[in-house]
Structures are given as C-alpha cells and as structure tokens.
C-alpha positions in Angstrom: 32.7 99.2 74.7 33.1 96.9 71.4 35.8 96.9 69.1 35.5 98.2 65.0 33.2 95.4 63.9 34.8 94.3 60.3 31.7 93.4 57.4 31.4 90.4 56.1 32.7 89.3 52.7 30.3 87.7 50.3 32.2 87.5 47.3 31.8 83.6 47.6 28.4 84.0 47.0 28.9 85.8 43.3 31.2 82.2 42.7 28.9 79.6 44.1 25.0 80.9 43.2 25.4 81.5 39.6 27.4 78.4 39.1 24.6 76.5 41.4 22.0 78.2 39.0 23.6 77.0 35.8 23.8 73.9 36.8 20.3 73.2 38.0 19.1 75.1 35.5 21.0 73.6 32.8 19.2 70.2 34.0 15.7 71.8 32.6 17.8 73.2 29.6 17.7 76.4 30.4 21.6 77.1 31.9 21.8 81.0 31.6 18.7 82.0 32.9 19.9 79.7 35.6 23.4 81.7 35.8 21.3 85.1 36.3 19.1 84.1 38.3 22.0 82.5 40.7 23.9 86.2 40.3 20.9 87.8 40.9 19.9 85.9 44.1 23.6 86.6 45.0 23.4 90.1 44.4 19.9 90.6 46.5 21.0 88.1 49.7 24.9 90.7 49.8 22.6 93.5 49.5 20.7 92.5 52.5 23.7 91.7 54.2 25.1 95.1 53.2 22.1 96.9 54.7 22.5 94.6 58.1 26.4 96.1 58.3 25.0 99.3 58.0 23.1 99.3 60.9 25.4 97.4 63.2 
C-alpha cells in the first residue's frame, strides 16, 4: 500500500517560460507575443501535468 502521493508544483514554470518567450522573442522584435506565448505554453504543459495528478 502507497502513501498520499503529493502533486507537483509548477509555479516555476509561469516564472521561467514567459520570461524565456520574451526574451527570444524580443530578439525578432516581437517581446509580448513572446511573453504569451511562454505563459501560454506554461499554462498548457501544468494543465497536462494537472490531468496526470488526477489520475495517479
């Protein structure tokens, strides 16, 4: 029998994609598309991992 399994925190990826996104976005001029689409892809990749603590 296994122990309460605790889910996963993921707030670091809400700091690190948009930031990420700005940045390398900001190289083509473009930094805030860059910073949505980096909180975006952070929002969809907890999401997943949301739906995986779900199951478990």
């Amino acid at each position: 029998m296994t122990g309460p399994q605790s889910p996963r925190s993921l707030g670091i990826l809400f700091a690190i994609l948009p930031i990420g996104g700005a940045i390398g976005a900001g190289f083509m001029g473009q930094p805030v598309i860059g910073l949505v689409a980096g909180f975006g892809l952070a929002l969809v990749i907890a999401t997943l991992f949301w739906l995986a603590d779900r199951r478990r």
